[in-house]
KOLNU-524059 format. One record per atom (N, C-alpha, C): residue in one letter; x, y, z. Coordinates in steps of 0.05 Angstrom, whole numbers, plus 32768, in hexadecimal, padded with zeros to 4 digits. Example, Ala and Ser with C-alpha at 12.3 -4.5 7.8 and 13.67 -1.06 7.14 Angstrom:
REM residues 2
A81087F8E809C A80F67FA6809C A81087FBE809C S81017FD3808E S81117FEB808F S81028001809D 
This chain:
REM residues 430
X7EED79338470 X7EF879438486 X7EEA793B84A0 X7EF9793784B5 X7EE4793084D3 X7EE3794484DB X7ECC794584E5 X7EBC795784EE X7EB779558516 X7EBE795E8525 X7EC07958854A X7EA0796F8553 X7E9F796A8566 X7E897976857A X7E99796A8594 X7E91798E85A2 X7EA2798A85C3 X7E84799385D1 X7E77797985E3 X7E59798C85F3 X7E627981860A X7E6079AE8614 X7E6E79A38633 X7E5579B0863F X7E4E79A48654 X7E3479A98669 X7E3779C78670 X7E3179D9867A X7E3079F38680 X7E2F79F286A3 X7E4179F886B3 X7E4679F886C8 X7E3F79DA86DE X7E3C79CA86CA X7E3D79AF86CE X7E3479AA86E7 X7E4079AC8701 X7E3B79A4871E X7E3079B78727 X7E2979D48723 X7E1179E5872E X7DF879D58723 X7E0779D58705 X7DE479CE86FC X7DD679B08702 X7DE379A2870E X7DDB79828715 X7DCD798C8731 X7DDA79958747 X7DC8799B8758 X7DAE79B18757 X7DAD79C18743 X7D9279D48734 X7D8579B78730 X7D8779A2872B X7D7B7994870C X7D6579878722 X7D6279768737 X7D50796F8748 X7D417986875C X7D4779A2875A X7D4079AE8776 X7D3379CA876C X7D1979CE875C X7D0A79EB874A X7D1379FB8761 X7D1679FD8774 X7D157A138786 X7D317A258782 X7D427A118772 X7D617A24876F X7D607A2D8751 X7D4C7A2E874B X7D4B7A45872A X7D4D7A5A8730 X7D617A628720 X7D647A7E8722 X7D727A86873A X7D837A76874B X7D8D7A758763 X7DAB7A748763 X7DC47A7F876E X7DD67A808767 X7DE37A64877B X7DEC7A50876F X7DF37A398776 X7E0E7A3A8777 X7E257A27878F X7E437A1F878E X7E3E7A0E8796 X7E5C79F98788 X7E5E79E38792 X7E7E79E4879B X7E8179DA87B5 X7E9479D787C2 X7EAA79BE87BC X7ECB79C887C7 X7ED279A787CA X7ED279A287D7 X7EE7798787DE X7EE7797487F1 X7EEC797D880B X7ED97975881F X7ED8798A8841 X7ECC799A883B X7EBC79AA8824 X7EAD79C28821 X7EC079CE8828 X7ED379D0881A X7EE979ED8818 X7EE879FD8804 X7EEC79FA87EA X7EEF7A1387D7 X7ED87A0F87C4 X7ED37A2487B4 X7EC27A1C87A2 X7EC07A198786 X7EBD79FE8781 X7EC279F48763 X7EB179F1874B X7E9F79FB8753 X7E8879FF8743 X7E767A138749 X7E6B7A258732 X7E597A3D8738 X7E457A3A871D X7E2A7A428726 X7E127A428714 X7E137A608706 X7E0D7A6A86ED X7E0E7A7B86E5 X7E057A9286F5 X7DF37A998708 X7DE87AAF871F X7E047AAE8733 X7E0A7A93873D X7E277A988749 X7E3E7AA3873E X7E3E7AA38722 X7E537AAF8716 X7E4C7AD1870E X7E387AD5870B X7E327AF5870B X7E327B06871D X7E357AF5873F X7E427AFE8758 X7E5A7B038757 X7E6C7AF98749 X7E8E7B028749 X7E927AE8875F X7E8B7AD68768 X7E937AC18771 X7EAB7AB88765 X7EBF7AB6876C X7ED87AB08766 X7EDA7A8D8766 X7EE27A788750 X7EE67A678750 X7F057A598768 X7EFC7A508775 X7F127A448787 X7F197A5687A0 X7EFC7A6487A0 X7EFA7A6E87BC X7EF37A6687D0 X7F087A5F87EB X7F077A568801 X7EDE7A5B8809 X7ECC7A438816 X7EBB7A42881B X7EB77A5F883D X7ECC7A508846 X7EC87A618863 X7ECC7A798860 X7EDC7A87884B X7EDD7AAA884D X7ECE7AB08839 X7EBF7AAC882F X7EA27ABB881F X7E877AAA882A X7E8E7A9E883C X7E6F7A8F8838 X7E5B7AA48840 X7E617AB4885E X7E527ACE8865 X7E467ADB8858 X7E4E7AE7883F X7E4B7AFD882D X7E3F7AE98817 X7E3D7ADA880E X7E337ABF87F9 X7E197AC08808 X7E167AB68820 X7E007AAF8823 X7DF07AC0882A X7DFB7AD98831 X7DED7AF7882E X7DDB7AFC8816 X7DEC7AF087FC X7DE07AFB87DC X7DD17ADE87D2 X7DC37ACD87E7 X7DB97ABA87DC X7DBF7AA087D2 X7DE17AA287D2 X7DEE7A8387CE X7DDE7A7287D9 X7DDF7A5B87C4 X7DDC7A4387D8 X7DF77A2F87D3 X7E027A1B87E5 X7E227A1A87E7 X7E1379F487E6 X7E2279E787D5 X7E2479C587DE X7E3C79B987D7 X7E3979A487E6 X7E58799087ED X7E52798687CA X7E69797F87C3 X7E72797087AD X7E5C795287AD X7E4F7954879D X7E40792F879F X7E40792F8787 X7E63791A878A X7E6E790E876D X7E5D78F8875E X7E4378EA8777 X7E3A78D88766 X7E2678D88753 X7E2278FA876A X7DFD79018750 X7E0C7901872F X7E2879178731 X7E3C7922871C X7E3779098704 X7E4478F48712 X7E4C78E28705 X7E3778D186EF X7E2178CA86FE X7E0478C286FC X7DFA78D386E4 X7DFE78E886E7 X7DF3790086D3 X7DFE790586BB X7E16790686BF X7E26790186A3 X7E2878E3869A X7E2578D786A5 X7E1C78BD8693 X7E0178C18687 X7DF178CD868B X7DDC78C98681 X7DD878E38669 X7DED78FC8671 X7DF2790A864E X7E0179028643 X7E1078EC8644 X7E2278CE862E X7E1078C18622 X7DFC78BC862E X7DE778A98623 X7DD478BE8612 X7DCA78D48613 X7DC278E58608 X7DCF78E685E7 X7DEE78F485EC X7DFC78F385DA X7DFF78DA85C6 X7DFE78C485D4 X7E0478AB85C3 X7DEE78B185AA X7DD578C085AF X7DC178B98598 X7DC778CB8580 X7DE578DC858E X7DE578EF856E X7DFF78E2855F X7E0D78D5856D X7E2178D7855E X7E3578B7856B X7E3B789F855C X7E35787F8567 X7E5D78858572 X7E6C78A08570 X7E8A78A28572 X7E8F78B6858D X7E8C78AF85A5 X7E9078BD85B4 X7EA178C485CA X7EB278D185D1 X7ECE78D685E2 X7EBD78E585F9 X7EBA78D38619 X7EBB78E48626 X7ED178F8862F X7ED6790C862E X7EE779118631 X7EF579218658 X7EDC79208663 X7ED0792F8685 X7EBF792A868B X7EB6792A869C X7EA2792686A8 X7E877933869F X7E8E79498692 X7E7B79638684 X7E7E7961866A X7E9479578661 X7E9D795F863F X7EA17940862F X7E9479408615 X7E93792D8604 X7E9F793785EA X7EAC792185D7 X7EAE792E85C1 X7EA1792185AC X7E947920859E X7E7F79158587 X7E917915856F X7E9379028560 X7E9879028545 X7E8079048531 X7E8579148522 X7E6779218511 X7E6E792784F4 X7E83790D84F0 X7E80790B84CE X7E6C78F984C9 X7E6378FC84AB X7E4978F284A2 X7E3578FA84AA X7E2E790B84BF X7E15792384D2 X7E11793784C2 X7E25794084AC X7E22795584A1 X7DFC79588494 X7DF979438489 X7DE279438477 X7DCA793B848B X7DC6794484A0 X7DAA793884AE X7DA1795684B5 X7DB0796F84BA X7DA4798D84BC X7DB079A084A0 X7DA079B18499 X7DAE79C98482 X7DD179CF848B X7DD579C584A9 X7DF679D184B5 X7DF779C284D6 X7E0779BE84D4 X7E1179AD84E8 X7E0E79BB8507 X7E0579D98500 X7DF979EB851F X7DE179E38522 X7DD079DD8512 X7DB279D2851C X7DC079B9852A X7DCA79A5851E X7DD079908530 X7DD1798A8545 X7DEC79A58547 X7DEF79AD8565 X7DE579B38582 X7DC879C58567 X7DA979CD8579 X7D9779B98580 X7D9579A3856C X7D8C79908574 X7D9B797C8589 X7DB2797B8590 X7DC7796E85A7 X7DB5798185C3 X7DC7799E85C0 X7DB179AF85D3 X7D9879A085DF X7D8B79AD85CE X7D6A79AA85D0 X7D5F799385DF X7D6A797385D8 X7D68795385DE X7D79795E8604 X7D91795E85FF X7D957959861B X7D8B796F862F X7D7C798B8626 X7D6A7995863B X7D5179898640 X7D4579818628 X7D2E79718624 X7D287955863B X7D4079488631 X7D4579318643 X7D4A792F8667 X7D6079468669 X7D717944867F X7D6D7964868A X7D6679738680 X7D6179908693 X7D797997868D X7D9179918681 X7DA879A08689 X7DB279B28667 X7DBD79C88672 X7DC279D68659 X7DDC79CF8652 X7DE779CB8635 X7E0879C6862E X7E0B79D78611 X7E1C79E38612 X7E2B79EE85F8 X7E3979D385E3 X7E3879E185CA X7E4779D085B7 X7E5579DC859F X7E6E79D885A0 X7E8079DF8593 X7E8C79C88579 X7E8A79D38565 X7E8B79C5854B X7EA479CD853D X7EBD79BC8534 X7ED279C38521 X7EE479A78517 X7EF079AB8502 X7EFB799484F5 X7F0C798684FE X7F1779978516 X7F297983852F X7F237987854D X7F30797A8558 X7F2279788576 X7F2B7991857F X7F4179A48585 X7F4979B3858D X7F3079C88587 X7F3479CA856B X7F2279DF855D X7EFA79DE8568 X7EF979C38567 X7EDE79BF8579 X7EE279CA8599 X7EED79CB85A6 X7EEE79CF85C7 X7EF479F385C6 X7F047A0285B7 X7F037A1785A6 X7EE37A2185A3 X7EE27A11858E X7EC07A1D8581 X7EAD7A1985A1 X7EAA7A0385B3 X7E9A79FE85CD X7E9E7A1885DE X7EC37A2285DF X7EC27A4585ED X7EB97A5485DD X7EB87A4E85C9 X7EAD7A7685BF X7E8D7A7685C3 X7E837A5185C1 X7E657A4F85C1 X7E577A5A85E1 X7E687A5185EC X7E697A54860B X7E6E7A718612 X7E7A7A86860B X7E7C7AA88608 X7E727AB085F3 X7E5F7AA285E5 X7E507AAF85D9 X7E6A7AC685BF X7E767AB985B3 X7E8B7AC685AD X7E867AC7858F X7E757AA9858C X7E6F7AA5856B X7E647A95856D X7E497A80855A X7E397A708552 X7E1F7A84855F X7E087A70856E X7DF17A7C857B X7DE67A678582 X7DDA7A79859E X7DCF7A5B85B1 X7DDF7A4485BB X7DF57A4D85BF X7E0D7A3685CD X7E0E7A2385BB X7E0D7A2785A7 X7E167A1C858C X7E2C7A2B8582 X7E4C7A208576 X7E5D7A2D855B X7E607A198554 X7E667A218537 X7E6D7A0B8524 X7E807A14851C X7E9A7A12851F X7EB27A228514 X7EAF7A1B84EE X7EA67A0984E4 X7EA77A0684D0 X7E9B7A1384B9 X7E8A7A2484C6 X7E7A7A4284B2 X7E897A4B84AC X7E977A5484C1 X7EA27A6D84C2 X7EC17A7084A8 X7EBB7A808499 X7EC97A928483 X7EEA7A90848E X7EFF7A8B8485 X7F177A8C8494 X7F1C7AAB849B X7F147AB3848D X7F1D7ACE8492 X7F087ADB84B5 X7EF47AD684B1 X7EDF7AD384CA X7EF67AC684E4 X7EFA7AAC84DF X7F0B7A9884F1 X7F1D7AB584F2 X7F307AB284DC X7F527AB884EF X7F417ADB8506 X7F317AE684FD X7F217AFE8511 X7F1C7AF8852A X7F107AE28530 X7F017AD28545 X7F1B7ACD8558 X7F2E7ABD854F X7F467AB98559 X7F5C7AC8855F X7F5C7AE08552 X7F697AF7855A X7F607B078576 X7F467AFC857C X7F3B7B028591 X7F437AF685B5 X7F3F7AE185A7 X7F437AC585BB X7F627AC385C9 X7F5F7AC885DB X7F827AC285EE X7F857AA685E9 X7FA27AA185E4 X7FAC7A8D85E1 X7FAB7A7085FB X7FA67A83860C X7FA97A698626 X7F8A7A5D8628 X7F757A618611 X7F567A52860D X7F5E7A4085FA X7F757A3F85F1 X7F7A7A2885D8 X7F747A0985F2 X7F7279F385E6 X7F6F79E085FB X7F9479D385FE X7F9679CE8616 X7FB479CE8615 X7FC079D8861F X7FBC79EF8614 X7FCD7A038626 X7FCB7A108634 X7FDF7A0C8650 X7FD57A188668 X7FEA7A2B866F X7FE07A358686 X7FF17A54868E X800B7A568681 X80177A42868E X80367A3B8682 X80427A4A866F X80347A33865B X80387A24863D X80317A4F8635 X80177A588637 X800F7A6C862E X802D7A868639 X802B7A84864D X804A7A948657 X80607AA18640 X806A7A7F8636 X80857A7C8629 X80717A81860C X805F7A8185FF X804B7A8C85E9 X80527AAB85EB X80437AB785FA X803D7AD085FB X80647AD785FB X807F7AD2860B X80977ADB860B X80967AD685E8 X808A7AC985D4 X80937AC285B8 X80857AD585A9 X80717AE485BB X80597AFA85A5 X80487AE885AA X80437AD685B5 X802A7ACB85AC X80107AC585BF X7FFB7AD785AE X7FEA7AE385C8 X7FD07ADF85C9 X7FCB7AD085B2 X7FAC7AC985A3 X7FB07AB58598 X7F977AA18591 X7F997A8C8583 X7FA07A8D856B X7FA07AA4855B X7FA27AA08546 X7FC07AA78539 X7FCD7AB18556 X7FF27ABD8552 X7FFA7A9A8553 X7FE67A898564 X7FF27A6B8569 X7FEF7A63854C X7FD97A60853D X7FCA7A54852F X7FEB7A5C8514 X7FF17A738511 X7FFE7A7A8501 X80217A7784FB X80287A6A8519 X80417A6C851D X804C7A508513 X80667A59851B X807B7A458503 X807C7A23851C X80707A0E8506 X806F79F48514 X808579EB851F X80A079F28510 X80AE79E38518 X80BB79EB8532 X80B87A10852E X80C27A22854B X80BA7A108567 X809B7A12855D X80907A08856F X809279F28580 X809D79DA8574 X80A379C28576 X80C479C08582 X80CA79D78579 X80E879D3858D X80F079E6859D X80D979F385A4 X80D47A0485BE X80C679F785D3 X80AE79ED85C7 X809E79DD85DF X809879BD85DA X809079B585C0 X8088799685C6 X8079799685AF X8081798085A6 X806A796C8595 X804D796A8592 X803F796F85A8 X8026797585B3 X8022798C85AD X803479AB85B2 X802079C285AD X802D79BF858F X803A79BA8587 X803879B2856E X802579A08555 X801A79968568 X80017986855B X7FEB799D855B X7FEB79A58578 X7FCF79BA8585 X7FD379D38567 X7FE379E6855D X7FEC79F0854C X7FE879E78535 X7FE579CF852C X7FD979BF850B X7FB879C4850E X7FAE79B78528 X7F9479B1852F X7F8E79CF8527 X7F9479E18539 X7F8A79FE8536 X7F867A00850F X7F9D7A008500 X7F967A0184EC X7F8679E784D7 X7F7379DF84EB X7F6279CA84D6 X7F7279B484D2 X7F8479A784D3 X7F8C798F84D3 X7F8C797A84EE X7F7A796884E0 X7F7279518506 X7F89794D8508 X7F967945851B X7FA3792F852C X7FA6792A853D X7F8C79318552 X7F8579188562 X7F68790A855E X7F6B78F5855C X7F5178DC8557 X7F4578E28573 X7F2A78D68574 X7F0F78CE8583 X7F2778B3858F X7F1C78B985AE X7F2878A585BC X7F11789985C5 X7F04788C85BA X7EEA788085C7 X7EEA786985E0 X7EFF785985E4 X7F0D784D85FA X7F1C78628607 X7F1178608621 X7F29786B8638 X7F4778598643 X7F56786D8642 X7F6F7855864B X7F72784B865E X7F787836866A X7F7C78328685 X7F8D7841868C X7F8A784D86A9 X7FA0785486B8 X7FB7785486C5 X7FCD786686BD X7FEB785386C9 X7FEF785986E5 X7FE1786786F7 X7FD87862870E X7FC07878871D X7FC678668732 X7FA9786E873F X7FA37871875E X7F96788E8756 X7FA0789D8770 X7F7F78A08787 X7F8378A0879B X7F6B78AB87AA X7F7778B287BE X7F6F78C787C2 X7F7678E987DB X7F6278F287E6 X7F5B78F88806 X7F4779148808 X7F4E791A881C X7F4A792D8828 X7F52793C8840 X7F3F792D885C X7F3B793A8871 X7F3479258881 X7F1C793B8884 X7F0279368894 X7EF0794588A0 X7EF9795388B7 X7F10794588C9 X7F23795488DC X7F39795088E0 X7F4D795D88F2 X7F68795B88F0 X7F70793288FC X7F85792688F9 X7F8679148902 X7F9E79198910 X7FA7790A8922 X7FBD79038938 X7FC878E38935 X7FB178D38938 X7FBA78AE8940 X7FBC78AB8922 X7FCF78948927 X7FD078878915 X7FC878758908 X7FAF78768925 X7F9E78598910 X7F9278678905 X7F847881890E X7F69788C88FD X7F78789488DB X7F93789888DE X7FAA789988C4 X7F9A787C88AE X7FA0786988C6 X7FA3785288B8 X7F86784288A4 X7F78784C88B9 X7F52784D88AC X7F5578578892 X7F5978778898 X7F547881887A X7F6F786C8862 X7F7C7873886A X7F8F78618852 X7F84783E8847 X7F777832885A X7F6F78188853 X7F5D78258842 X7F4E783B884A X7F31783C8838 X7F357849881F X7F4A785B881D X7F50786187FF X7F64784887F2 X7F7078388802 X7F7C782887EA X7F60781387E8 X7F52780587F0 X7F4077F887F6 X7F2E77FD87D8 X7F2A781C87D5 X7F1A783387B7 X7F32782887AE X7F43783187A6 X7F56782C8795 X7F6178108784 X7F5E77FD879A X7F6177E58790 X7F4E77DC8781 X7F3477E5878B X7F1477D8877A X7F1877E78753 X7F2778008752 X7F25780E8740 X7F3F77FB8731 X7F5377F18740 X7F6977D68734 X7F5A77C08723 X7F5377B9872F X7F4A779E872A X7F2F77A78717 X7F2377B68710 X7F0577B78705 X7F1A77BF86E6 X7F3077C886F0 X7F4077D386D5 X7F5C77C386C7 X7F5177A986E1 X7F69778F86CE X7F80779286D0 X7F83779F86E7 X7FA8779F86E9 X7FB277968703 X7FC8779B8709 X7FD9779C8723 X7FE777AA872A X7FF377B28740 X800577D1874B X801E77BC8757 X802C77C48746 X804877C18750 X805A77D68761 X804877EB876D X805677F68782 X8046780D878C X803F781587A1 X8033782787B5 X8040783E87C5 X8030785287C0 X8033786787CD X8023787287E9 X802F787987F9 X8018788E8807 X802678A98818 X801178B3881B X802178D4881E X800978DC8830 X801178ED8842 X800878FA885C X800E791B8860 X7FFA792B8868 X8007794B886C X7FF47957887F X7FF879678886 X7FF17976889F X7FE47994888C X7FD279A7888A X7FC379B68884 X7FDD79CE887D X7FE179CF886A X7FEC79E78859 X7FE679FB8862 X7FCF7A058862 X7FC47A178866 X7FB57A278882 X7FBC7A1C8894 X7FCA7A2988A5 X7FE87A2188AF X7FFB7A3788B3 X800E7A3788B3 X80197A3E88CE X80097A4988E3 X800C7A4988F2 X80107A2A890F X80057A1888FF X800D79FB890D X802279EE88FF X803179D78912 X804679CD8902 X803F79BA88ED X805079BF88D8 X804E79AD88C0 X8059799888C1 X8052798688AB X805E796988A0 X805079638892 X80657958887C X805A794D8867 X806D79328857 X806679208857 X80727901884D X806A78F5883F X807878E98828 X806878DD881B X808278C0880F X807A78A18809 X808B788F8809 X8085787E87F5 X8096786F87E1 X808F786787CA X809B784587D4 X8087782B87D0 X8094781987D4 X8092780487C9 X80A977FB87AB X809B77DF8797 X809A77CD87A7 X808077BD87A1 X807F77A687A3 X8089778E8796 X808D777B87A1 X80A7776B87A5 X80947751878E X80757753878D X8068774C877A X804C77598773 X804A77628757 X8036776D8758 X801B7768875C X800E77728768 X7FF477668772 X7FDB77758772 X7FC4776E8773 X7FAC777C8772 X7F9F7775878C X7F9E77688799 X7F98775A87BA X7F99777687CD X7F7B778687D5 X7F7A779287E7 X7F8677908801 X7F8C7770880F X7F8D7776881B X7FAB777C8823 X7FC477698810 X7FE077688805 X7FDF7796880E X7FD177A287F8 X7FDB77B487EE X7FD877CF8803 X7FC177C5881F X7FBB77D1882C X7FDA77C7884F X7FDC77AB8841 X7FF377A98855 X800C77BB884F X801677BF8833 X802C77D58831 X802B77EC8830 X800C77F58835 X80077810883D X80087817884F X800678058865 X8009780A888B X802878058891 X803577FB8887 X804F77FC8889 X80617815887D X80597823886C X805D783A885D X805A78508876 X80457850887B X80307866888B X803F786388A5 X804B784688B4 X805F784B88D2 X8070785788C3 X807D785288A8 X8096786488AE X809A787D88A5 X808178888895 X808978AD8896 X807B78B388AA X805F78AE88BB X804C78B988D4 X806378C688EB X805C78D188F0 X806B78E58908 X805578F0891C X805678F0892E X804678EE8947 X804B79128950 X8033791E8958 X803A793B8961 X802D79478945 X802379458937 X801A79518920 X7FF8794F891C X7FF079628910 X7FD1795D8909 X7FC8795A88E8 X7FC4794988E4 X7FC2793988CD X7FA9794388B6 X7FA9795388A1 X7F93795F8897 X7F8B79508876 X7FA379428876 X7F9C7930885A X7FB67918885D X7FA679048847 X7FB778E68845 X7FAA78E0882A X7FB978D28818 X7FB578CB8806 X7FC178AA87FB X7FC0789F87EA X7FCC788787DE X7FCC788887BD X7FD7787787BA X7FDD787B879B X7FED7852878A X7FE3784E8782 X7FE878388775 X7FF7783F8758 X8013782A8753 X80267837873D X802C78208736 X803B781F8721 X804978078709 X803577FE8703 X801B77FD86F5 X800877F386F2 X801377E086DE X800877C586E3 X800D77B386C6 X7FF377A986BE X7FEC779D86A8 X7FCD778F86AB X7FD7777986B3 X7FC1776986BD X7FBF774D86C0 X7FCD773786B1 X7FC67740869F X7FCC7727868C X7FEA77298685 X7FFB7748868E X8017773C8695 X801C773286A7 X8014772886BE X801A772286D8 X8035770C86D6 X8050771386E8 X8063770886EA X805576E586EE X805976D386E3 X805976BC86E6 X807076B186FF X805C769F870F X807C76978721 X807F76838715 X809B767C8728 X80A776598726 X80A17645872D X8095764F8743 X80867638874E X806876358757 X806176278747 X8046761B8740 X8038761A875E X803876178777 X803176198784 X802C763A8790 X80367646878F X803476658792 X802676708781 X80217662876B X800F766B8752 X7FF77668875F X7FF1764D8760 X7FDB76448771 X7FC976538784 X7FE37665879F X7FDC767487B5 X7FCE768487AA X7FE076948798 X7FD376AC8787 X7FB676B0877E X7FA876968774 X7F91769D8767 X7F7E76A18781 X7F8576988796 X7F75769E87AD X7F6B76BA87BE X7F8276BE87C3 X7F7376E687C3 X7F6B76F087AC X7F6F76EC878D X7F5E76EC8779 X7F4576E48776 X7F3B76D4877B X7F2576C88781 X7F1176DB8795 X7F2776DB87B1 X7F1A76ED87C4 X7F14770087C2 X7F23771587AA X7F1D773687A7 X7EFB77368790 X7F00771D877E X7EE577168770 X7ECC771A8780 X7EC9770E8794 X7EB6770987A5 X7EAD771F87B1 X7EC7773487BD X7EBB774987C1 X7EB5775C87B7 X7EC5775E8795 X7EB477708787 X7E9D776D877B X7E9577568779 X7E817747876F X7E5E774E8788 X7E6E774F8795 X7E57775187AB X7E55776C87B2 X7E68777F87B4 X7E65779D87B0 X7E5877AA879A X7E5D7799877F X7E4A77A18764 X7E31779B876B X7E2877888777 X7E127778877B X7DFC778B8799 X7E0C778C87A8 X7DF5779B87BC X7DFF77B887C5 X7E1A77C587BC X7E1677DE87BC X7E3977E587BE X7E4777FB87BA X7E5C780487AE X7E68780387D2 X7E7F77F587CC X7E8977F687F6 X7E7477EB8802 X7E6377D987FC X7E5777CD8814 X7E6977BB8828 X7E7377A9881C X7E8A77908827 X7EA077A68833 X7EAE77B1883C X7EC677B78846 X7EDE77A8885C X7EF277B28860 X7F0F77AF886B X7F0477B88887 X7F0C77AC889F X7F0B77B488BE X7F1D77C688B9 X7F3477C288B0 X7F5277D688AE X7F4077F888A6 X7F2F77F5889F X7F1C780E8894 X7F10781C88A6 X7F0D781388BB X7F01782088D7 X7EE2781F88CA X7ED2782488E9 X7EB1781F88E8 X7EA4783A88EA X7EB9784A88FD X7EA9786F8904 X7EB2787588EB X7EC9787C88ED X7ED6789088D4 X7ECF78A788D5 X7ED378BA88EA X7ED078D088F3 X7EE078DE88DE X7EF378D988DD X7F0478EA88C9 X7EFF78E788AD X7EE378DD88A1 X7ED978E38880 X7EDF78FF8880 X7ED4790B8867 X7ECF79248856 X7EB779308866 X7EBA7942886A X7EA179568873 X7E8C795E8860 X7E7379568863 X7E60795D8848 X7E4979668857 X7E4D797B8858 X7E337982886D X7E227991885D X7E2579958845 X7E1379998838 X7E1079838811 X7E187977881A X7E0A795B8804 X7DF0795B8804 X7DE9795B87E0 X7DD1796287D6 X7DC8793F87DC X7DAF793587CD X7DAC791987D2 X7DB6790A87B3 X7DB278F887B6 X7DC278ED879B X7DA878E88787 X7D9278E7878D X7D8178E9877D X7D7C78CB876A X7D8778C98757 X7D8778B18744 X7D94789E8758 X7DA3789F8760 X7DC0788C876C X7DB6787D8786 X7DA37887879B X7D92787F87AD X7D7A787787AD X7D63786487B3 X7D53785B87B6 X7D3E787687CA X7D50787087E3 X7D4478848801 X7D4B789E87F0 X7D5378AB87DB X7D5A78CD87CD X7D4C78CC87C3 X7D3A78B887B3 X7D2B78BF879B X7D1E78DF8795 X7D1578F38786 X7D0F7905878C X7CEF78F9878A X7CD97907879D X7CB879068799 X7CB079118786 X7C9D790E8771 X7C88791D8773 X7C72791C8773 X7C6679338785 X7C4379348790 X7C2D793A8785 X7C1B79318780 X7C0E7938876B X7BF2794C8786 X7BE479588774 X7BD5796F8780 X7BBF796C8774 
């Protein structure tokens, strides 16, 4: 029987900025998004404030910073840095591993049975190594399918069943189980979201274990194949495998709002070179080509009191290509024709589609055009080659502008710590 483990970090991005800075123990920590607008992350002291997840920064910060908050910009690279290094942690328990988030892994832990009296010490020992190692605390949820493991990680995580942010759903007595799950609302199953739970609860079904019990095939010709699988899983039967390869992506997007409103169209045109510019590097590192481009423009939702607009334009290319600079030319041609003048500009985005890999690449007819081809190939080599080599965006596009007034607002970005040389953290000895 396979056996899964789901260890997801415990408030993941509070706790990465706690993890370099003793002075925020015991300190109620948020992390903001993009512009320091809402808040997407809270440290357990921030959550015993009633801090509301996806609360606008500007209408509580007053009263937050009244009760001791401390507030930081999103620094995706410490994030990133950090969970690579509880991957590497994990690799020493278990050689089968699915990232599955940025926070969450899933371990395959057949044949583990026989190294503890029960597969919860295991778990304690997973614990124990990555506080040991890395300062950071993570729960672990244990069951014979993946569903049922991410399951066992919530109840470990509410303390609902196992001990010590350890469950092992696999102790537990069925009769124990179907109790546990009688408990549990249906919309914690993994999967299912508001929706999906909606048209559940209109059927009776209101707990995991009304899911766990209901008729497969109802199920399957009410909603889908999938909560139909999620419904086997629940009752102990795998079917879904450890994806230990990630798939490539069938496209690829980069968006952010601006640090301020825009008007010109060149400062439009900056940001768009610079997200397709990201975008393309994430093409090519991933062996494909975009046979056709998007980009989309909008004016701040949220106030409603200024005039709106919002555009967005889809345009195949006539050959597919991975050539920044090809893909950044049909993005400025896109961008004259939805931009509209008289408007204040609060986000732009891009997006790369038809993805093919490489190695389908339309062959031409003529051998000479083939030829042309390998030459901006060549050229995108060189500059990712030299961006791997002395630092991520060193080389850039003029089309990218040099101020860039209009980045992301991070006025409170922690330092990157590992990721920087000039961040390193000190320490002084006495």
């Amino acid at each position: 029987m396979p056996i899964f483990a789901l260890v997801d970090c415990n408030n993941f991005y509070a706790s990465c900025e706690k993890l370099f800075d003793p002075t925020l123990k015991d300190r109620p920590v948020v992390v903001l998004s993009n512009n320091d607008g809402c808040v997407v992350a809270r440290s357990a002291e921030a959550k015993a404030l009633k801090i509301p997840m996806g609360a606008p920064w500007f209408q509580i910060r007053e009263e937050a910073e009244r009760q001791g908050v401390v507030a930081y910009s999103s620094n995706y690279a410490l994030y990133a840095d950090i969970s690579n290094r509880v991957v590497e942690v994990l690799s020493c328990f278990s050689p089968n591993i699915e990232v599955y988030s940025i926070d969450e892994s899933f371990l395959q832990l057949d044949g583990f049975a026989g190294m503890e009296p029960d597969l919860a010490l295991y778990g304690q020992r997973i614990r124990q190594r990555v506080a040991d190692w890395l300062g950071l605390a993570v729960c672990v949820g244990i069951g014979p399918t993946k569903t049922l493991a991410k399951l066992a990680n919530h109840c470990a995580k509410k303390s609902l069943a196992g001990n010590d942010g350890v469950c092992d759903l696999t102790l537990l007595p069925q009769a124990d189980l179907s109790h546990l799950f009688s408990t549990i609302e249906v919309g914690e199953v993994w999967g299912v979201g508001w929706k999906i739970s909606k048209r559940l609860e209109e059927m009776g079904i209101y707990t995991v274990e009304q899911l766990r019990r209901a008729d497969t095939e109802l199920i399957r010709r009410r909603f889908s194949v999938v909560l139909e699988r999620t419904v086997r899983e629940l009752r102990g039967l795998s079917c879904l495998e450890l994806e230990e390869v990630s798939h490539d992506k069938q496209q690829i997007m980069s968006s952010r709002s601006f640090g301020r409103l825009l008007t010109e169209r060149q400062e439009l045109e900056e940001a768009v070179a610079s997200y397709i510019a990201t975008a393309a590097e994430k093409l090519r590192r991933q062996r494909c080509l975009a046979g056709a481009v998007q980009v989309h423009i909008r004016t701040n939702v949220f106030k409603p009191d200024v005039p709106q607009y919002q555009q967005a334009m889809t345009v195949p290319l006539s050959t597919a290509c991975d050539d920044t600079r090809e893909l950044i030319r049909w993005a400025f041609r896109i961008l004259r024709r939805i931009y509209r003048p008289g408007y204040a500009y609060h986000k732009a985005g891009i997006m790369l589609l038809d993805l093919v890999p490489l190695r389908e690449e339309q062959a031409s007819l003529f051998a000479a055009a083939q030829t042309e081809n390998s030459r901006p190939r060549a050229l995108m080599r060189v500059l990712d080659d030299s961006n791997a080599r002395h630092g991520r965006r060193k080389v850039q596009f003029t089309a990218e502008g040099v101020v860039r007034s209009w980045q992301m607002r991070l006025d409170r970005l922690s330092q990157r710590h590992a990721r920087r040389w000039d961040e390193l953290s000190a320490v002084i000895a006495r």
